[in-house]
Biopython code that builds the backbone (N, CA, C, O; Angstrom):
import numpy as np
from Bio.PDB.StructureBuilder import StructureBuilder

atoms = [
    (1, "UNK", "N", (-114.448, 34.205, 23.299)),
    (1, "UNK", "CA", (-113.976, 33.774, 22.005)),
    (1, "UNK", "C", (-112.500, 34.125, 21.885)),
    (1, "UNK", "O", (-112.278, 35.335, 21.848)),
    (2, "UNK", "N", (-111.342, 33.237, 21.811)),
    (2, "UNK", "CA", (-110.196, 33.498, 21.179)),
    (2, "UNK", "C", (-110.006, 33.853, 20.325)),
    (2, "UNK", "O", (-110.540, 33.475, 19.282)),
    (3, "UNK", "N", (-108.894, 35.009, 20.461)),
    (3, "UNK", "CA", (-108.650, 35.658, 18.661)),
    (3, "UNK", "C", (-107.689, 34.529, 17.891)),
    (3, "UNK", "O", (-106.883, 33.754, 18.405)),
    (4, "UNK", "N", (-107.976, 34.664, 16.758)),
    (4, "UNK", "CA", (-107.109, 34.179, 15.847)),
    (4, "UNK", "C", (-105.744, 35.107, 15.295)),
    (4, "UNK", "O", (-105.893, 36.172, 14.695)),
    (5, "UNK", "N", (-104.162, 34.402, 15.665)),
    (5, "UNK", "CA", (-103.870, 35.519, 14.960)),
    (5, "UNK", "C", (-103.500, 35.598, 13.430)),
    (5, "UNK", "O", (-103.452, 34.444, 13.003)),
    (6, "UNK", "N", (-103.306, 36.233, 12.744)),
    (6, "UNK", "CA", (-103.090, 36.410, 11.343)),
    (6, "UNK", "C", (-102.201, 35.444, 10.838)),
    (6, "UNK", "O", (-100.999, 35.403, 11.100)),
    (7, "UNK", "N", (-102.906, 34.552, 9.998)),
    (7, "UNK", "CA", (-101.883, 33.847, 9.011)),
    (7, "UNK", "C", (-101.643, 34.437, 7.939)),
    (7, "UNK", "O", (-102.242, 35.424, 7.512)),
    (8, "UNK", "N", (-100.418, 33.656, 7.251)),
    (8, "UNK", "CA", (-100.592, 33.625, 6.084)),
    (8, "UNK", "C", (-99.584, 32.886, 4.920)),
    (8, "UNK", "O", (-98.359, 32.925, 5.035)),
    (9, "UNK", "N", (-100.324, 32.159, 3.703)),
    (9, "UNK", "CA", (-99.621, 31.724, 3.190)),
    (9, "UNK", "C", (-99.005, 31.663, 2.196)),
    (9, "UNK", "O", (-99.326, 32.404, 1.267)),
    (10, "UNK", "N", (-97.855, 30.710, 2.055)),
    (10, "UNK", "CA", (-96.890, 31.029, 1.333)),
    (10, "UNK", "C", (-96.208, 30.032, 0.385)),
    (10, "UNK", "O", (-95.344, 29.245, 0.771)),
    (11, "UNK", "N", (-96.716, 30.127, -1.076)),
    (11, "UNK", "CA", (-96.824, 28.440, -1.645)),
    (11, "UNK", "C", (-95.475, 28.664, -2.386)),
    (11, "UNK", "O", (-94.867, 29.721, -2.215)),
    (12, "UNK", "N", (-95.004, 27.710, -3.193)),
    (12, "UNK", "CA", (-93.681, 27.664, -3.448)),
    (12, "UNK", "C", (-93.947, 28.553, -4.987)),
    (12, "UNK", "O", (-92.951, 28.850, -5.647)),
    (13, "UNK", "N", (-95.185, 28.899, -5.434)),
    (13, "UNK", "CA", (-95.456, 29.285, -6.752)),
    (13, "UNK", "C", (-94.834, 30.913, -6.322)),
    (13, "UNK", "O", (-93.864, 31.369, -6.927)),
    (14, "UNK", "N", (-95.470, 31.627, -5.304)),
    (14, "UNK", "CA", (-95.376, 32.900, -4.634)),
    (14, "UNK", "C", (-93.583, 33.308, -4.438)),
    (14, "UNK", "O", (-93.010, 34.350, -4.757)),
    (15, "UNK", "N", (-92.993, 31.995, -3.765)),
    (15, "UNK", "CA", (-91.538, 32.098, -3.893)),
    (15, "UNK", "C", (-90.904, 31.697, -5.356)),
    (15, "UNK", "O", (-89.688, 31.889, -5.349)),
    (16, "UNK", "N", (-91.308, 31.283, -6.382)),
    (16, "UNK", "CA", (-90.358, 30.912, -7.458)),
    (16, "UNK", "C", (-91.015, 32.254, -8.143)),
    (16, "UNK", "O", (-90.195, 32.598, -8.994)),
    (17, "UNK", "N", (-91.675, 32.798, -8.151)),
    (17, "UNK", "CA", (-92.110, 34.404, -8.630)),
    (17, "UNK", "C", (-91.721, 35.130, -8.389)),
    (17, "UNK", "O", (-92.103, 36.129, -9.000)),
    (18, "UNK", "N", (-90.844, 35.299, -7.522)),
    (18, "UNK", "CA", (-90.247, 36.484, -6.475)),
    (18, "UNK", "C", (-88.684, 36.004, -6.825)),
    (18, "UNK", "O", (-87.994, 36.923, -7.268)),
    (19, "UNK", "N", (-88.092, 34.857, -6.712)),
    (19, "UNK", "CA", (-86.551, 34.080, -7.162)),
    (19, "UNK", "C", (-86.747, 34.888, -8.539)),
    (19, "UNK", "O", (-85.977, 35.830, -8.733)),
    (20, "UNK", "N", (-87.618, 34.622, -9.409)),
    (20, "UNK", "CA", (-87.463, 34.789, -10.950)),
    (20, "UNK", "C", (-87.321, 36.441, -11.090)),
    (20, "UNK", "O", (-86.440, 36.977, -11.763)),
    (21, "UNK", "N", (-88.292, 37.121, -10.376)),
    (21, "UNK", "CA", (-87.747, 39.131, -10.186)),
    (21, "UNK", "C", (-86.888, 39.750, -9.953)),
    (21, "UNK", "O", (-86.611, 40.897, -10.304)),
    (22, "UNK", "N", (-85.958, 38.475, -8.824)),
    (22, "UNK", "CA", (-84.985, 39.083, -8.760)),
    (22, "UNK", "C", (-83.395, 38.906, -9.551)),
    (22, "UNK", "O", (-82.297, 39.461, -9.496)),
    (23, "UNK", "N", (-84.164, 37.561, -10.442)),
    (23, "UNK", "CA", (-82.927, 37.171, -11.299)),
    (23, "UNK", "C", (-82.764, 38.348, -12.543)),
    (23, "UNK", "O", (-81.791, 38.570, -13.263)),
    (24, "UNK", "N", (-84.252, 39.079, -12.497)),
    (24, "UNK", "CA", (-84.145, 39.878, -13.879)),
    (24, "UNK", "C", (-83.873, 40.843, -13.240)),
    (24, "UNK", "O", (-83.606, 41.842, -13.907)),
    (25, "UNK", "N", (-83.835, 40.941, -12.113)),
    (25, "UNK", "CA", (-82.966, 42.426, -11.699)),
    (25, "UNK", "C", (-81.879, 42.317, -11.338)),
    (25, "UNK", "O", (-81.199, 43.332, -11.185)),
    (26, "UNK", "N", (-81.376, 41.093, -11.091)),
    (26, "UNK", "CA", (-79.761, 41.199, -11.115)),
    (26, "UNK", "C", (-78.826, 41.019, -12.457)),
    (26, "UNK", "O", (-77.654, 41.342, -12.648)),
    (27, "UNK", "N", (-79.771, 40.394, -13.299)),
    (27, "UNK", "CA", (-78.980, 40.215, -14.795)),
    (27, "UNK", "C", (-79.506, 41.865, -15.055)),
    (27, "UNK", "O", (-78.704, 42.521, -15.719)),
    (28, "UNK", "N", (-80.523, 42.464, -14.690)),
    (28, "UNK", "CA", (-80.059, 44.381, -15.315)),
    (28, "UNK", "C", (-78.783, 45.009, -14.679)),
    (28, "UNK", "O", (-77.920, 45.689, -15.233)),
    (29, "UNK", "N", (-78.879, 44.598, -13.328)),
    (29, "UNK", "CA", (-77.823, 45.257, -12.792)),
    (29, "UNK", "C", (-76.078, 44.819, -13.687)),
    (29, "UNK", "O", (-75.263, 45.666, -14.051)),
    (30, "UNK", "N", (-75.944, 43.476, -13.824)),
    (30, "UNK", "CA", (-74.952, 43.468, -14.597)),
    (30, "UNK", "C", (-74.827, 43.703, -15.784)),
    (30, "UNK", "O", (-73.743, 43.972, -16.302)),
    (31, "UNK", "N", (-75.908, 43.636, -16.388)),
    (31, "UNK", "CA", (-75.744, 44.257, -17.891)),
    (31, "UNK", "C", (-75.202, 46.157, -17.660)),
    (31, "UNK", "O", (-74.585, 46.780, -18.523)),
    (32, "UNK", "N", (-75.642, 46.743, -16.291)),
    (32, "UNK", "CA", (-74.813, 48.026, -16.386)),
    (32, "UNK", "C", (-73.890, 48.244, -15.595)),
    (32, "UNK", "O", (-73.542, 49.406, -15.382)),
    (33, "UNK", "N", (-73.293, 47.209, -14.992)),
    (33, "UNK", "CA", (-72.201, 47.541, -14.434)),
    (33, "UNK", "C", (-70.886, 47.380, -15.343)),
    (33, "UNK", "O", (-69.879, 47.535, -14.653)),
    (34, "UNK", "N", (-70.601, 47.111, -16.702)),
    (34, "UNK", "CA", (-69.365, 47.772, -16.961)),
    (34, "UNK", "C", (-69.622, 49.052, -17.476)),
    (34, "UNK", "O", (-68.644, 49.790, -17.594)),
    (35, "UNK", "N", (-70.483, 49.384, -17.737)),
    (35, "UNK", "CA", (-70.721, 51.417, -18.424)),
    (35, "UNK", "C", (-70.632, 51.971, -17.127)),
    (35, "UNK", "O", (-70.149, 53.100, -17.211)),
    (36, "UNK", "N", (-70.942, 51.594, -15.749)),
    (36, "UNK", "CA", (-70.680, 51.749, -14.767)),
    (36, "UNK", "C", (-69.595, 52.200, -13.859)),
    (36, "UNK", "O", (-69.488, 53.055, -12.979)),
    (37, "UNK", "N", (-68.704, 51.155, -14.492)),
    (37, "UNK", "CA", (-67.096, 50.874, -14.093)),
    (37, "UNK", "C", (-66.419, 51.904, -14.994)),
    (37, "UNK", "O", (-65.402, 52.502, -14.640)),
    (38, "UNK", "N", (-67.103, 52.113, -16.335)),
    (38, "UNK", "CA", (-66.330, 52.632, -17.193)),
    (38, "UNK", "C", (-65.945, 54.201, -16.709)),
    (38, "UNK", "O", (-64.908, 54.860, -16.630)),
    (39, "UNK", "N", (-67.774, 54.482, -16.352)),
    (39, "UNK", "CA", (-67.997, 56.102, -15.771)),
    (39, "UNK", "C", (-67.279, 56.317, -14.864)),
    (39, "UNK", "O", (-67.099, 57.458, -14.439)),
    (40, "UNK", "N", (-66.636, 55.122, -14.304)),
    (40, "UNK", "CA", (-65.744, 55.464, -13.111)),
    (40, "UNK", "C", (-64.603, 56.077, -13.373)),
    (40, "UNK", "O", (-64.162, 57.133, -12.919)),
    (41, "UNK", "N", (-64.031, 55.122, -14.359)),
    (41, "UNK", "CA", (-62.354, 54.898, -14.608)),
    (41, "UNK", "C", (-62.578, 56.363, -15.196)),
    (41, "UNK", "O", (-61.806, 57.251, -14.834)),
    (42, "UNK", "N", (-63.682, 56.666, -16.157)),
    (42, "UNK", "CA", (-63.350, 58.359, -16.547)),
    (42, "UNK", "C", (-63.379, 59.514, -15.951)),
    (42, "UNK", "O", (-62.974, 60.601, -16.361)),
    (43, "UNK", "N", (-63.910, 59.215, -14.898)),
    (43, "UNK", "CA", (-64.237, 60.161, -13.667)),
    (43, "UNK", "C", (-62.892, 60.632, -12.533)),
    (43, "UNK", "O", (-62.613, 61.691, -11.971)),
    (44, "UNK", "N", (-62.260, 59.241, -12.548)),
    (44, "UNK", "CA", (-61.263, 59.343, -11.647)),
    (44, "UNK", "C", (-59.984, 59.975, -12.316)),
    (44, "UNK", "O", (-59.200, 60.679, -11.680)),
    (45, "UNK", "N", (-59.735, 59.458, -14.550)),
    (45, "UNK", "CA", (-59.006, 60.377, -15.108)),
    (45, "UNK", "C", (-59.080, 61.780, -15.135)),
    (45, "UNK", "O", (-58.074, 62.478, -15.262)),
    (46, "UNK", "N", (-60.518, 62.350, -14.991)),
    (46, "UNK", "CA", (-60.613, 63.757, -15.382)),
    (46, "UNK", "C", (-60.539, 64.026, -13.986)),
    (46, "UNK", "O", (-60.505, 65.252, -13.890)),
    (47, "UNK", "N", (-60.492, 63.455, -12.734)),
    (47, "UNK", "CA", (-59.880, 64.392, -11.538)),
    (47, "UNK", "C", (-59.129, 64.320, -11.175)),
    (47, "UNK", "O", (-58.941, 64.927, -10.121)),
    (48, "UNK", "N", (-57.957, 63.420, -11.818)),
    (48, "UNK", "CA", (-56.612, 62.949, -11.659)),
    (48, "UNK", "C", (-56.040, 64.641, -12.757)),
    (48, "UNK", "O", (-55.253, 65.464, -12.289)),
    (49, "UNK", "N", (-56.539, 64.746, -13.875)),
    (49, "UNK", "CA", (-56.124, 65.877, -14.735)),
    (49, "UNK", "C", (-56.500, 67.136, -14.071)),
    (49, "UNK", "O", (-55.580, 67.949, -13.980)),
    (50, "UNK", "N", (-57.809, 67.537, -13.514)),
    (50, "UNK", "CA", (-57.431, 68.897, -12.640)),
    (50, "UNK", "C", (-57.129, 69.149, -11.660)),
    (50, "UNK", "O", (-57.314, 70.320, -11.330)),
    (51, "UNK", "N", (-56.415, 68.076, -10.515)),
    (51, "UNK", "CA", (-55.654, 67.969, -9.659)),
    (51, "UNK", "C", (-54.121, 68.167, -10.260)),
    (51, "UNK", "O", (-53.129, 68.721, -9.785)),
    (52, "UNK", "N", (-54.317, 67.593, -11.299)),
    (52, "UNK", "CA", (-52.228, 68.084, -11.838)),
    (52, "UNK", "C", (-52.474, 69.498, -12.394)),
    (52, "UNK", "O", (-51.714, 70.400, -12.041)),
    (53, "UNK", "N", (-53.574, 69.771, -13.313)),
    (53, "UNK", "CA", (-53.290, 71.364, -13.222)),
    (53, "UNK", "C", (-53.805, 72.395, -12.168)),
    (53, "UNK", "O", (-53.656, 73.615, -12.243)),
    (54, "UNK", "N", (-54.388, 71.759, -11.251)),
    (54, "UNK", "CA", (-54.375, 72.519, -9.800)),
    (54, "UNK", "C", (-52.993, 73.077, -9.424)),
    (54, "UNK", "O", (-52.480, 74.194, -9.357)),
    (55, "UNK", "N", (-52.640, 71.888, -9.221)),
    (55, "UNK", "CA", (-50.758, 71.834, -8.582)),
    (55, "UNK", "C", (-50.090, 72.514, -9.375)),
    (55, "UNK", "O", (-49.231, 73.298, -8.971)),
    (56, "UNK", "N", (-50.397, 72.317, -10.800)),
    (56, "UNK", "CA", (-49.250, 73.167, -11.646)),
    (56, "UNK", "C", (-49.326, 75.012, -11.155)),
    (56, "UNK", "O", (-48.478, 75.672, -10.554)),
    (57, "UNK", "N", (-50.795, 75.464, -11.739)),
    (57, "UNK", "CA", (-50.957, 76.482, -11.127)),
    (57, "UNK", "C", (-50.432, 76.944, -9.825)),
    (57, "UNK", "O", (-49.714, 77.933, -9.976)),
    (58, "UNK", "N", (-50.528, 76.630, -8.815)),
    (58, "UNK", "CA", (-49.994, 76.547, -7.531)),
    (58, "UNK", "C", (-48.956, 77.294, -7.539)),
    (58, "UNK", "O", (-48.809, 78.445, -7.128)),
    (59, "UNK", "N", (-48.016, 76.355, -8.182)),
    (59, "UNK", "CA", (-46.685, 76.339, -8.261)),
    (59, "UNK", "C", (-46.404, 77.256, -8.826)),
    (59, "UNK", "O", (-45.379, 77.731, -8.337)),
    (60, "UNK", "N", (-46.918, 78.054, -9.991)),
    (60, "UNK", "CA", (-46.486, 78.859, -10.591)),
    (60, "UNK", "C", (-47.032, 80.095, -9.313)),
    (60, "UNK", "O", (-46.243, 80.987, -9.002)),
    (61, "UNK", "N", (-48.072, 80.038, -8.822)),
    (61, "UNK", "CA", (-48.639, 81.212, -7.626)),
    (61, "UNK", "C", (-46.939, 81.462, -6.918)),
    (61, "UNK", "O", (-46.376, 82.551, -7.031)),
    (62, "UNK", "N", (-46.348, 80.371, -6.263)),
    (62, "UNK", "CA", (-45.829, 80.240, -5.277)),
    (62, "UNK", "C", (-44.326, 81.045, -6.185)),
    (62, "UNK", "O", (-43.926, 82.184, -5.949)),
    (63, "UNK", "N", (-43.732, 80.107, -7.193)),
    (63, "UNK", "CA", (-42.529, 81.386, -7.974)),
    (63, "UNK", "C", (-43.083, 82.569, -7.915)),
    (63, "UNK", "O", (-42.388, 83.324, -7.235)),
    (64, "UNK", "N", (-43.928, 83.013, -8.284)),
    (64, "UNK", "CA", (-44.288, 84.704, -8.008)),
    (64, "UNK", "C", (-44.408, 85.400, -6.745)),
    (64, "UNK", "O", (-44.338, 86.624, -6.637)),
    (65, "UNK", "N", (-44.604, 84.528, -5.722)),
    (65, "UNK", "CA", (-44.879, 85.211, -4.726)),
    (65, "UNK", "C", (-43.020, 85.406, -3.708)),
    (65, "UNK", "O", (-42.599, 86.223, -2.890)),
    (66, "UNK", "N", (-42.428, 84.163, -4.377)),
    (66, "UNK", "CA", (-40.892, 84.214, -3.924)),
    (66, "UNK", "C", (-40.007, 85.087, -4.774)),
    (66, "UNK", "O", (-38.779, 85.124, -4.844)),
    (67, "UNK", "N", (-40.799, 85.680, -5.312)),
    (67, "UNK", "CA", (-40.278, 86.419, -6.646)),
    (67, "UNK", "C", (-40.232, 87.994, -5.927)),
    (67, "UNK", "O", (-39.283, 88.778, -5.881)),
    (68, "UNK", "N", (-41.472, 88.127, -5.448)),
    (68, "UNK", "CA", (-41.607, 89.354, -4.908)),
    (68, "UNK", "C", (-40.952, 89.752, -3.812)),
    (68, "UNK", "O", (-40.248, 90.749, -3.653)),
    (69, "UNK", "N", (-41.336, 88.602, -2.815)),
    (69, "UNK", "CA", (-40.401, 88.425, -1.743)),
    (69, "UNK", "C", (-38.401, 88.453, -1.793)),
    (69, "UNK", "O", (-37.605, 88.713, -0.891)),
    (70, "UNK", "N", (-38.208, 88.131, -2.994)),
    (70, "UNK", "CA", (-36.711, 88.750, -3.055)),
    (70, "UNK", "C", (-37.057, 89.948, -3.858)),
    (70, "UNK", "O", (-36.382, 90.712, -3.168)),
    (71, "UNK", "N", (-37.551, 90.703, -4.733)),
    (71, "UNK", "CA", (-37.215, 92.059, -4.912)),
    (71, "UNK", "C", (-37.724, 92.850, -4.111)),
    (71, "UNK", "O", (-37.417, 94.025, -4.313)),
    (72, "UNK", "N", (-38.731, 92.553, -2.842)),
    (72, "UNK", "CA", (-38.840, 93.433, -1.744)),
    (72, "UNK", "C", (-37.954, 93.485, -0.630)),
    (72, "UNK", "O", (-37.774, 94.366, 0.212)),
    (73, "UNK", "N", (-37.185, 91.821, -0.874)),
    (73, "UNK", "CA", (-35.851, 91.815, 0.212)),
    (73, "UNK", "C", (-34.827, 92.882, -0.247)),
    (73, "UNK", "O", (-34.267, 93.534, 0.634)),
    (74, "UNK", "N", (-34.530, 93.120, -1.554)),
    (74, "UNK", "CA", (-33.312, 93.718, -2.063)),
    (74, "UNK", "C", (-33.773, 94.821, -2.068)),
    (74, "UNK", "O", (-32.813, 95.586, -1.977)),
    (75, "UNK", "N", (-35.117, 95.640, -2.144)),
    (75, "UNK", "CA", (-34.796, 97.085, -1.925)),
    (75, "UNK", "C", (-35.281, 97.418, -0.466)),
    (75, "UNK", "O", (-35.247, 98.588, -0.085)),
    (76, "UNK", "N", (-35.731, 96.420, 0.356)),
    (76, "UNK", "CA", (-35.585, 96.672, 1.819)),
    (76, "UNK", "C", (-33.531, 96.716, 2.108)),
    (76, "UNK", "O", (-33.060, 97.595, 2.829)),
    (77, "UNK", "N", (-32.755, 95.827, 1.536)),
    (77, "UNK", "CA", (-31.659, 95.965, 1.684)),
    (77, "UNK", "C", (-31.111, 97.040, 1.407)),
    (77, "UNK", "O", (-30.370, 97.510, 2.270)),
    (78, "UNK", "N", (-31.312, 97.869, -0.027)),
    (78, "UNK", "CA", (-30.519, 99.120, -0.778)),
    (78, "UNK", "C", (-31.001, 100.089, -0.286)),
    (78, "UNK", "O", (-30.312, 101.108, -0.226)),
    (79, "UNK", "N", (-32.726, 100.085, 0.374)),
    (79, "UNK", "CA", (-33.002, 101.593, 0.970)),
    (79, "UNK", "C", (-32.087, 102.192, 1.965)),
    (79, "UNK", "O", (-32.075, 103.401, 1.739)),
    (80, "UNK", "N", (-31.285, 101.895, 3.003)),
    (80, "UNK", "CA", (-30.473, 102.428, 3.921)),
    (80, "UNK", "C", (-29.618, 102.900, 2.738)),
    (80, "UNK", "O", (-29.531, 104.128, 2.769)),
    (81, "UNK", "N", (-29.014, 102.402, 1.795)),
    (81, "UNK", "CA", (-27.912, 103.336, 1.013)),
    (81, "UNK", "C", (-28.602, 104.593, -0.135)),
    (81, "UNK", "O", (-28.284, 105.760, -0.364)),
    (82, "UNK", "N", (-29.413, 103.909, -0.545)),
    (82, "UNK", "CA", (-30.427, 104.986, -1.480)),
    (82, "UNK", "C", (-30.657, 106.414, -0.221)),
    (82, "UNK", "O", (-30.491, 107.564, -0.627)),
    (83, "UNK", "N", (-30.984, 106.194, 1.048)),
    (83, "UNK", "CA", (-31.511, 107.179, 1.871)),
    (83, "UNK", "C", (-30.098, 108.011, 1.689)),
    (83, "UNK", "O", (-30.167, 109.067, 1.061)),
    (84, "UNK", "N", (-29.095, 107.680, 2.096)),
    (84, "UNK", "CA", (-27.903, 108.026, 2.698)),
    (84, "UNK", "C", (-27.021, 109.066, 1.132)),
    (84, "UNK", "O", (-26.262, 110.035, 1.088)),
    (85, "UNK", "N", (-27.741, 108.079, -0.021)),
    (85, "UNK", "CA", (-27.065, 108.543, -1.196)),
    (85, "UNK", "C", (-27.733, 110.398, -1.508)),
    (85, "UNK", "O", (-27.133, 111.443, -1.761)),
    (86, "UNK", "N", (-29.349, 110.041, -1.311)),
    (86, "UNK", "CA", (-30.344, 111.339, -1.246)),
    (86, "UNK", "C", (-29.645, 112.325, -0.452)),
    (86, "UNK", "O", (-29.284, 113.436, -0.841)),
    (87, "UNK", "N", (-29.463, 111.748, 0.859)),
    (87, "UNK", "CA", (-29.509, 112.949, 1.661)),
    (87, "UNK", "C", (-28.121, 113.569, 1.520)),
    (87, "UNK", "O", (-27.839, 114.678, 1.974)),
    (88, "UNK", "N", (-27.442, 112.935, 0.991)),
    (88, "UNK", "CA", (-25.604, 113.878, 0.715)),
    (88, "UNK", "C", (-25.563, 114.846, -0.381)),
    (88, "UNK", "O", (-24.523, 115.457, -0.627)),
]
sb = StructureBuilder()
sb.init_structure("model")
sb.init_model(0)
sb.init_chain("A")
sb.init_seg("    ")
for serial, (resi, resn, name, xyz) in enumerate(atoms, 1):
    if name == "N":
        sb.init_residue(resn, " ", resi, " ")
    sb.init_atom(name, np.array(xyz, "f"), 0.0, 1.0, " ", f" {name:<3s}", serial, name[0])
structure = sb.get_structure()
């Protein structure tokens, strides 16, 4: 006995049922894609804003640290005379 292999069918009622599911899921999808777009555009402002006060901070790290770096240059400079002033 030959096997049969598996049919199966597929009437145009089965495909215009399946066309019509996916029309209501693509009209959902656009009904949320501008709140979508929107969440974007606000998303990308508020990391556009703590990226500039990232940097600002920074910057202020970096004056302090050149800050120190010249008043440790200038009394690395004056200690040879401060020593010299002590010891006379």
């Amino acid at each position: 006995m030959a096997e049969q292999e598996p049919s199966m069918r597929v009437t145009l009622r089965d495909v215009y049922t399946i066309v019509m599911d996916l029309k209501s899921q693509l009209e959902k999808l656009n009904q949320n894609l501008p709140t979508t777009a929107q969440k974007l555009e606000d998303h990308e402002q508020e990391t556009k804003e703590q990226f500039e006060d990232f940097e600002a901070r920074l910057r202020a790290v970096e004056r302090r640290v050149w800050q120190v770096f010249g008043v440790a240059g200038f009394v690395a400079a004056a200690m040879p005379l401060l020593v010299r002033f002590i010891s006379v």
